[in-house]
C-alpha positions as CSV (number, residue, x, y, z in Angstrom):
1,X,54.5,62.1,123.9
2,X,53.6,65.1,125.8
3,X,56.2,66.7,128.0
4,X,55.1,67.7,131.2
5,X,57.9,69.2,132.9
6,X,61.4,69.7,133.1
7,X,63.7,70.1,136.0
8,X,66.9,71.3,135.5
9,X,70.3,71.2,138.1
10,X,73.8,70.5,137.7
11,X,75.5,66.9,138.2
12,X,78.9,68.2,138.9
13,X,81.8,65.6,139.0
14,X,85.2,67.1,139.8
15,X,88.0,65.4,140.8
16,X,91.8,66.7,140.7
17,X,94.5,65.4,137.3
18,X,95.8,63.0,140.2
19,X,92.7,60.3,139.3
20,X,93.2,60.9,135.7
21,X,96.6,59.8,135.9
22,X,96.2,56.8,137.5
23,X,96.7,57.6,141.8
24,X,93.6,56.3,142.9
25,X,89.6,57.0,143.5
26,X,87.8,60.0,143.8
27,X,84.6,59.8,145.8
28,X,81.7,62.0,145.4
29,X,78.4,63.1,146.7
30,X,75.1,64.9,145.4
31,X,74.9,69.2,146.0
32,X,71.6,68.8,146.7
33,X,68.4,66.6,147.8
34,X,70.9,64.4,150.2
35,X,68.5,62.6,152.3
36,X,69.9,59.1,152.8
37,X,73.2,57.6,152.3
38,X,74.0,53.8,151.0
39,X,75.5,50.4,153.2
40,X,78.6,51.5,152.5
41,X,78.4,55.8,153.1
42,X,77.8,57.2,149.9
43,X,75.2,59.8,150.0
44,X,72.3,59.7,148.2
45,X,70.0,62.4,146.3
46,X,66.0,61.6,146.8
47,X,63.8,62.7,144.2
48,X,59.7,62.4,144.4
49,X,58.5,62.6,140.9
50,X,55.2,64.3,140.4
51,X,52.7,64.8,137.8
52,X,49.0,66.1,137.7
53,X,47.9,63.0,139.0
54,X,50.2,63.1,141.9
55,X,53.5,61.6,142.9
56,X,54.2,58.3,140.9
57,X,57.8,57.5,141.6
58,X,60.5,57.6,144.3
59,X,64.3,58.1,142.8
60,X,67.8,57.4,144.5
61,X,70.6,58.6,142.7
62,X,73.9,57.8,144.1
63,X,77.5,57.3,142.9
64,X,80.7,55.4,143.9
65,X,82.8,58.3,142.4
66,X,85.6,58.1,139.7
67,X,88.0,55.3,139.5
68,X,90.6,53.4,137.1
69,X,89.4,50.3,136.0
70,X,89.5,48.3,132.9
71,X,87.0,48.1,129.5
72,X,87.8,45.1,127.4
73,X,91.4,44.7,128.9
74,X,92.5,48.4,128.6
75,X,93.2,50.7,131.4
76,X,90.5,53.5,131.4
77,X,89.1,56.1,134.1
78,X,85.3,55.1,134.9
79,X,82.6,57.5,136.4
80,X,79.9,55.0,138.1
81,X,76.2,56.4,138.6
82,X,73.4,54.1,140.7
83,X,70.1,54.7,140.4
84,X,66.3,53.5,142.6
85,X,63.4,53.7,141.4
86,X,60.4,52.8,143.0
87,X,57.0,53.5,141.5
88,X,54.4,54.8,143.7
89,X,51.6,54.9,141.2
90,X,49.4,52.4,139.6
91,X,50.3,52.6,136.3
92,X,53.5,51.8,134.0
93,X,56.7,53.9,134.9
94,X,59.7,53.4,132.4
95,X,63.1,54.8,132.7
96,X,65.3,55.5,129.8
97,X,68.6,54.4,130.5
98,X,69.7,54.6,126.6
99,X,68.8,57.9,127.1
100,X,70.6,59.1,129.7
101,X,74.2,60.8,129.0
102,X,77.2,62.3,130.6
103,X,78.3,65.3,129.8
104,X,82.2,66.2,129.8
105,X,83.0,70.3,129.2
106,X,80.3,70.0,125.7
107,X,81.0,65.9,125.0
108,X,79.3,63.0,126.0
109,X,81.1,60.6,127.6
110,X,81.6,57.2,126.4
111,X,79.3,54.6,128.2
112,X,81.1,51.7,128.8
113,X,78.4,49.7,129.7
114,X,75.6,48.3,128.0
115,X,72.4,49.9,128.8
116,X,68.1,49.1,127.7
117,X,64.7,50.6,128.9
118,X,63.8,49.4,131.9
119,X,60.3,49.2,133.1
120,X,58.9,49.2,136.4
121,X,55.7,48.0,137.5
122,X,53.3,49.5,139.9
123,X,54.3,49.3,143.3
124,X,57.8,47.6,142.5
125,X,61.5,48.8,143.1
126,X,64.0,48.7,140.4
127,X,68.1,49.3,141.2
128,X,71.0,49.3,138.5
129,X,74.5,51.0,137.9
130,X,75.4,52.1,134.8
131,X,79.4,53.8,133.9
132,X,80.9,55.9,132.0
133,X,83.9,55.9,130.6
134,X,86.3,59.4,130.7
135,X,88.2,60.2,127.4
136,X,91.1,59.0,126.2
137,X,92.3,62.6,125.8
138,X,92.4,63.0,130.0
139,X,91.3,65.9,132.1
140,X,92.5,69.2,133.2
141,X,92.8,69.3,137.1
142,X,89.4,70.1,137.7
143,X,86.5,68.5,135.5
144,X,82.4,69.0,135.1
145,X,80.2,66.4,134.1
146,X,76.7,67.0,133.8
147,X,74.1,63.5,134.2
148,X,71.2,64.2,132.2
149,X,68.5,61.5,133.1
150,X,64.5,60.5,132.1
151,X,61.4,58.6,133.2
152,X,58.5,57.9,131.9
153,X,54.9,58.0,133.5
154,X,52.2,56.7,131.6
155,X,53.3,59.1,128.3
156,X,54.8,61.4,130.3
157,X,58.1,62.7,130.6
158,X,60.4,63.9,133.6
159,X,63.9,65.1,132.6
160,X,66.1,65.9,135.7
161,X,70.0,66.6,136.2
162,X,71.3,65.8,139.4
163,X,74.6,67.6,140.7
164,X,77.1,65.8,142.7
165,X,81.0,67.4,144.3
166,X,83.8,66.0,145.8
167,X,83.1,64.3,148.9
168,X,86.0,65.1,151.1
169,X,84.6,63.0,154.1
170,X,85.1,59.9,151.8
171,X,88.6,61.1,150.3
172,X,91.9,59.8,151.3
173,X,94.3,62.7,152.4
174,X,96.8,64.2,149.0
175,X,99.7,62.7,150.8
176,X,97.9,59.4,151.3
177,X,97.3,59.0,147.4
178,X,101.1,60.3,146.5
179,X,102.9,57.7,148.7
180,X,100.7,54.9,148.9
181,X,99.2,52.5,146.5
182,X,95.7,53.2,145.4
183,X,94.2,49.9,146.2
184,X,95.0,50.4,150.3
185,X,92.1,53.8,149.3
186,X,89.3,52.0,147.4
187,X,86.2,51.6,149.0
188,X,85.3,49.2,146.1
189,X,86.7,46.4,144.1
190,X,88.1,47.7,141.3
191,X,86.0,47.7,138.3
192,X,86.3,45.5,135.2
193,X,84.1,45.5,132.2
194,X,83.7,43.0,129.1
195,X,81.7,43.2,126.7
196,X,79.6,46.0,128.1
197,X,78.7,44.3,131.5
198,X,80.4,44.1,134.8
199,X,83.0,41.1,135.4
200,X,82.0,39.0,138.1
């Protein structure tokens, strides 16, 4: 298969040892490319992805931050990514969802979710979730993670890495999280996962 192009960035997650630990979410945004935001005010990176032919997809990559849920009844700390792809082109566009990965200071995180190649036909919309799961060894007070994702258009590839911070618009004050419980601060229920898919 015949690479194209890559684009690089940096997907930055950081969040403070307080969500490692248990004291609630930590709500993030994308560095760069914000040109929407979701229903509920998470912003959202917009990618057009091109190729000699032209621009043959349109891709929203969001995320609902870092939060303690649960993976097959244990307690674990859960990174959640969302992801839009709409394909602008006439021909077949697949993304590589097995292939994506996060990266935690040189390992990959652990994705606690099942995950298959999803293909997306000309002129449709596709939109999925997929987490990852932090490890069991904990974090340092601040963390980077690095999202490393892939389409393909018609044989060829696009590799991109999309950087998201601390959104401190969406995050409840240090006091907040110290005194209070953190379900009064979640913007979302909190997430459960058997058997690699979400619990309803």
């Amino acid at each position: 298969m015949k690479t194209l192009f890559t684009v690089s960035g940096l997907f930055l997650l950081q969040w403070v040892a307080a969500c490692a630990t248990g004291k609630g979410p930590v709500y993030v945004q994308p560095s760069e490319r914000v040109l929407a935001a979701t229903p509920d005010g998470e912003k959202v990176a917009i990618y057009d992805v091109a190729t000699t032919a032209g621009t043959v997809a349109a891709v929203k990559v969001w995320s609902n931050g870092v939060d303690d849920g649960t993976v097959d009844g244990r307690p674990a700390t859960l990174v959640h990514v969302g992801m839009e792809v709409r394909n602008t082109s006439e021909g077949r566009l697949r993304v590589n969802v097995p292939d994506f990965w996060l990266e935690l200071e040189h390992t990959r995180a652990v994705p606690a979710t099942r995950t298959a190649v999803l293909d997306v036909p000309a002129g449709e919309v596709r939109r999925f979730v997929t987490y990852y799961e932090e490890p069991p060894a904990g974090a340092p007070p601040y963390v980077v993670f690095s999202l490393h994702w892939a389409l393909d258009a018609d044989g060829h590839a696009y590799e991109q890495v999309t950087s998201f911070v601390r959104d401190p618009r969406l995050q409840p004050p240090a006091y907040a999280l110290k005194n209070e419980p953190a379900s009064k601060h979640r913007r979302h229920d909190r997430v459960v996962i058997r058997d690699g898919a979400l619990a309803q």
